[in-house]
TORKOL-4160 file (C-alpha; in steps of 0.2 Angstrom, whole numbers, padded with zeros to 4 digits, m for minus):
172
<pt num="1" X="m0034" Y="m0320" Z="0110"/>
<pt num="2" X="m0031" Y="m0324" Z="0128"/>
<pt num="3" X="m0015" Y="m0332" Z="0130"/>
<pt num="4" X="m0001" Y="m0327" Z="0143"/>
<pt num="5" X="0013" Y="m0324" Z="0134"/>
<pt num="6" X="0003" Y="m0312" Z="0127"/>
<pt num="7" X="m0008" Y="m0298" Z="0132"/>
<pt num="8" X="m0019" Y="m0285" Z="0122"/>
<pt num="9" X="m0024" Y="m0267" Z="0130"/>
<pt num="10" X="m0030" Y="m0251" Z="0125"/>
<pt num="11" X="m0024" Y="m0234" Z="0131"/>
<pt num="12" X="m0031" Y="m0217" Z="0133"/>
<pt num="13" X="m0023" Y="m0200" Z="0132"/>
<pt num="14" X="m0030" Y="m0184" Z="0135"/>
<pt num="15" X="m0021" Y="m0171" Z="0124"/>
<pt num="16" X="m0023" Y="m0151" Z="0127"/>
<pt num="17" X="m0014" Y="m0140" Z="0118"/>
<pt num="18" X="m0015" Y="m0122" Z="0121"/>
<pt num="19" X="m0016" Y="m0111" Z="0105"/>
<pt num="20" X="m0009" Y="m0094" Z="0107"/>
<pt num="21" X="m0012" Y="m0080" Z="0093"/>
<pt num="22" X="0003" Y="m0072" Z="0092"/>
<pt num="23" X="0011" Y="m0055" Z="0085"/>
<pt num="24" X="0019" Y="m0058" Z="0069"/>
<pt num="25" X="0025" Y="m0044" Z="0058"/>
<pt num="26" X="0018" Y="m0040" Z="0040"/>
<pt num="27" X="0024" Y="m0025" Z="0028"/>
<pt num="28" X="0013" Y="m0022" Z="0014"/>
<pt num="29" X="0020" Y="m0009" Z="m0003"/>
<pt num="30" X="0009" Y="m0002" Z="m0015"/>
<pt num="31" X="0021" Y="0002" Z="m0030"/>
<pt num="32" X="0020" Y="0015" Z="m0043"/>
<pt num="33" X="0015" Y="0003" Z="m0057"/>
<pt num="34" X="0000" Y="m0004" Z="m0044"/>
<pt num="35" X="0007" Y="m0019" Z="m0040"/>
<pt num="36" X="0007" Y="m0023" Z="m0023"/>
<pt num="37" X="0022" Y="m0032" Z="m0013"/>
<pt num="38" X="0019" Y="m0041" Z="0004"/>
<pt num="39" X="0032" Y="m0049" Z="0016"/>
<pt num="40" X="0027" Y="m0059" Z="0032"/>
<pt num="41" X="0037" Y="m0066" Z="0045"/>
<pt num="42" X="0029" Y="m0084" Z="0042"/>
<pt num="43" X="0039" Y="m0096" Z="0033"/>
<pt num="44" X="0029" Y="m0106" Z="0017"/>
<pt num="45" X="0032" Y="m0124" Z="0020"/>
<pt num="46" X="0016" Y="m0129" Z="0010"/>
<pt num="47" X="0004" Y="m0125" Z="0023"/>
<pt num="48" X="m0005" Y="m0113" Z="0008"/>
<pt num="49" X="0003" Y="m0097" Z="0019"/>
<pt num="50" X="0008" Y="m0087" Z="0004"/>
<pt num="51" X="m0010" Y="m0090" Z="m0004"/>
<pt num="52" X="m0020" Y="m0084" Z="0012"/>
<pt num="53" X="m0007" Y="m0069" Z="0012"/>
<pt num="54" X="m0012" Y="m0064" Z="m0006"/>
<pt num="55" X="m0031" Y="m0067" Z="m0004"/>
<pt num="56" X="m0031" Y="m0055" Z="0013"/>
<pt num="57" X="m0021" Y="m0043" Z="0004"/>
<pt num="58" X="m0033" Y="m0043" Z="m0011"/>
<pt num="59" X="m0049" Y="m0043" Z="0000"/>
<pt num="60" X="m0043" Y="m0030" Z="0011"/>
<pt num="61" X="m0038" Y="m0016" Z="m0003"/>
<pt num="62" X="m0052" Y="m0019" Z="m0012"/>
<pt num="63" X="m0060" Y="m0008" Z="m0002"/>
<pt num="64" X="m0052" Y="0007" Z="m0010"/>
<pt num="65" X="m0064" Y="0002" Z="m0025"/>
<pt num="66" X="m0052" Y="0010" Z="m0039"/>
<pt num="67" X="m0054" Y="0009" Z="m0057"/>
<pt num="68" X="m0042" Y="m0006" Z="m0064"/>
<pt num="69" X="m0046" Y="m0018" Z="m0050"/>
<pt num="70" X="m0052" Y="m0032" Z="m0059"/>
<pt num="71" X="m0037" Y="m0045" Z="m0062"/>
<pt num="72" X="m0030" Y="m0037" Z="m0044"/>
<pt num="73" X="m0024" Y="m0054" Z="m0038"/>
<pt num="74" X="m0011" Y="m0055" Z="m0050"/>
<pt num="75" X="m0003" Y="m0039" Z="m0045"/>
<pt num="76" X="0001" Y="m0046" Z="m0027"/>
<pt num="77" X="0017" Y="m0055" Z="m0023"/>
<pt num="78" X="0023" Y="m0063" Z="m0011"/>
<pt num="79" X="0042" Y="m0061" Z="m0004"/>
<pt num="80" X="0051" Y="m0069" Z="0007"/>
<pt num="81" X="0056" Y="m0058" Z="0024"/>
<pt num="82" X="0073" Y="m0056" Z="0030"/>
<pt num="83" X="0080" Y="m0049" Z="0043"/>
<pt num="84" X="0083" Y="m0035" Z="0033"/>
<pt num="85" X="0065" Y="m0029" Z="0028"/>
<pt num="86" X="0056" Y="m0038" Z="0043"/>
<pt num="87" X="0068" Y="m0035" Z="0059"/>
<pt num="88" X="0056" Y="m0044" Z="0070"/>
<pt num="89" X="0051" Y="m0061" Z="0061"/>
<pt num="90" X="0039" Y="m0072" Z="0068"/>
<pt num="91" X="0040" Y="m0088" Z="0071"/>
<pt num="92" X="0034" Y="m0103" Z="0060"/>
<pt num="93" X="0024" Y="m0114" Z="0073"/>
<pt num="94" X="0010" Y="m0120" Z="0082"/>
<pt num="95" X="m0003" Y="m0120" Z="0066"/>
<pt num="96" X="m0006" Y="m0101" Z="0067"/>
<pt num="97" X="0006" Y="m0095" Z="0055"/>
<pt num="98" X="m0006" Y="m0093" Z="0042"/>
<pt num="99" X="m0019" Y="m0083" Z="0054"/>
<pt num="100" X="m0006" Y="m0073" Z="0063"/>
<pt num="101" X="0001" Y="m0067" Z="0047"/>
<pt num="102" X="m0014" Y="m0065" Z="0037"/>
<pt num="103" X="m0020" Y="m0052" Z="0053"/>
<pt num="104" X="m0004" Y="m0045" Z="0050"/>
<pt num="105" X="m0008" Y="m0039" Z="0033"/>
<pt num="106" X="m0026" Y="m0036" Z="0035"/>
<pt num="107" X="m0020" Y="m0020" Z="0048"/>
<pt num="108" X="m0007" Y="m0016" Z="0034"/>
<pt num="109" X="m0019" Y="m0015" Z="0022"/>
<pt num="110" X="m0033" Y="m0006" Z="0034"/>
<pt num="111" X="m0020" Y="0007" Z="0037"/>
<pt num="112" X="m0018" Y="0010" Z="0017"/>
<pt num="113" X="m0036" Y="0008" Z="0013"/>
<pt num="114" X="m0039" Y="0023" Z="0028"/>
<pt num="115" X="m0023" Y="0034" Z="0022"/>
<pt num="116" X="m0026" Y="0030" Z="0002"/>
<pt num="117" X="m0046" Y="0034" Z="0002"/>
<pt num="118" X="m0040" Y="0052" Z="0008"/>
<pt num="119" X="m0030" Y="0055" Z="m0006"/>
<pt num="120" X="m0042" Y="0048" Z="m0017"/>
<pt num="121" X="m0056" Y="0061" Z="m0011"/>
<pt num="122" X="m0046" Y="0074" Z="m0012"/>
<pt num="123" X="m0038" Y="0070" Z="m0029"/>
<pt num="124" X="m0058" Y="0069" Z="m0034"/>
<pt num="125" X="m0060" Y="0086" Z="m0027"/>
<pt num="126" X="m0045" Y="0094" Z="m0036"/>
<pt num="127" X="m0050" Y="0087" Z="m0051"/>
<pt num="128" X="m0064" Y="0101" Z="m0055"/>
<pt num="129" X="m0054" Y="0115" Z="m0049"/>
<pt num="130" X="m0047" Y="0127" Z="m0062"/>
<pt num="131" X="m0029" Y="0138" Z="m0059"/>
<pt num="132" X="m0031" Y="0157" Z="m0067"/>
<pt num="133" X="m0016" Y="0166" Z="m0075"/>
<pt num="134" X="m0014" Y="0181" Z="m0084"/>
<pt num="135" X="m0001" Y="0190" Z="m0094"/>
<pt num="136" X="m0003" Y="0210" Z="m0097"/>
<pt num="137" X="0010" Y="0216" Z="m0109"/>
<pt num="138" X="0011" Y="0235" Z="m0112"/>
<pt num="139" X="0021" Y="0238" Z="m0131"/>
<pt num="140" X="0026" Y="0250" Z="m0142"/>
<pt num="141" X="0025" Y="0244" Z="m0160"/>
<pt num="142" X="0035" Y="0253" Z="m0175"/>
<pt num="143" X="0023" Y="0253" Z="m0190"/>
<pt num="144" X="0037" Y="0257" Z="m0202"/>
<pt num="145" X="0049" Y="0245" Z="m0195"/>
<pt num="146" X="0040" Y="0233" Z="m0186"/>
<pt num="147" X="0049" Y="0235" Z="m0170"/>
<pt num="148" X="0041" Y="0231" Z="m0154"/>
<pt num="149" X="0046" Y="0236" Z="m0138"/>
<pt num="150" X="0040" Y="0231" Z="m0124"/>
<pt num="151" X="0037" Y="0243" Z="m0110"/>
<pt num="152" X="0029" Y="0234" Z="m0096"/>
<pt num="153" X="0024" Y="0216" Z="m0092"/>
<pt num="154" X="0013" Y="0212" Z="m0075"/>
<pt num="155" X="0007" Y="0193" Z="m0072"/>
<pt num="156" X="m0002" Y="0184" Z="m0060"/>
<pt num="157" X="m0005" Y="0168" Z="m0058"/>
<pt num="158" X="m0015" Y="0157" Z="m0044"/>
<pt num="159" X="m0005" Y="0143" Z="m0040"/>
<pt num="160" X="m0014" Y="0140" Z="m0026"/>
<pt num="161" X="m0004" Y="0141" Z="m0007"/>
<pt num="162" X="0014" Y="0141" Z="m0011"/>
<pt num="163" X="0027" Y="0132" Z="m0001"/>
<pt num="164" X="0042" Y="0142" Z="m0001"/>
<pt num="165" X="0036" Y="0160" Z="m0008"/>
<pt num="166" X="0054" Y="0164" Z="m0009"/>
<pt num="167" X="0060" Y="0149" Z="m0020"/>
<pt num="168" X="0042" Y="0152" Z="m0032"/>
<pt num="169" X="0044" Y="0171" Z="m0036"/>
<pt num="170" X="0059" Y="0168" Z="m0048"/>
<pt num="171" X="0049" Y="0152" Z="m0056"/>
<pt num="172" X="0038" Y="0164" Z="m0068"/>
């Protein structure tokens, strides 16, 4: 449509935006019933953030390969940082939330997978072993009463290195 009173045009724009991968914190707890409890600093506003969280977390631990690991993904929860557990949050912006704190996690759980596979083969390793003890009582038994005496009692024990010798003397 030509007309003078009105005009048509198009317009380009060239947009650049510069993506920047930033530190964001992540705190990740394994608790005593096996559950696991992660906090980022991200903020869920329906990007999906607290799902990509719990799926990095469950990928990541599974490499410990324990026993009971089969409905894992339903021990994980997500709770939302404060100032309080997270000192430094992140931030929520610039569509790298999810990544930033999902890397977060992922060295979290690295950390654990390293310290917690060293516990595990050494648990293995202290399963088979075998603690000795023995009691020798010397007595002196009454026939025609049945009083016993005793005269002298030694024991030994293998308890393995002690921690405080002093403190474990009096335990036996």
């Amino acid at each position: 449509m030509c007309n003078k009173w009105r005009q048509r045009g198009i317009s380009r724009v060239p947009i650049v935006h510069e993506v920047l991968l930033r530190s964001n914190p992540g705190k990740v707890s394994i608790l005593g019933d096996g559950s696991v409890a992660v906090e980022v600093g991200g903020i869920e506003l329906g990007q999906g953030l607290w799902t990509k969280v719990k799926q990095m977390t469950a990928f990541s631990l599974s490499a410990i390969k324990c026993d009971g690991m089969g409905d894992f993904l339903d021990k994980i929860r997500i709770i939302q940082a404060n100032t309080l557990s997270l000192i430094q949050e992140g931030l929520t912006a610039g569509s790298t939330t999810s990544e930033c704190s999902c890397e977060a996690v992922r060295i979290c759980c690295n950390i654990l997978v390293e310290r917690l596979t060293r516990i595990k083969e050494n648990l293995q390793e202290q399963m088979g072993s075998v603690e000795w003890g023995i009691l020798i009582l010397e007595v002196e038994v009454n026939l025609l009463t049945g009083q016993t005496t005793i005269l002298q009692s030694d024991i030994i024990y293998d308890c393995g290195q002690s921690l405080n010798p002093a403190v474990d003397l009096g335990q036996l």
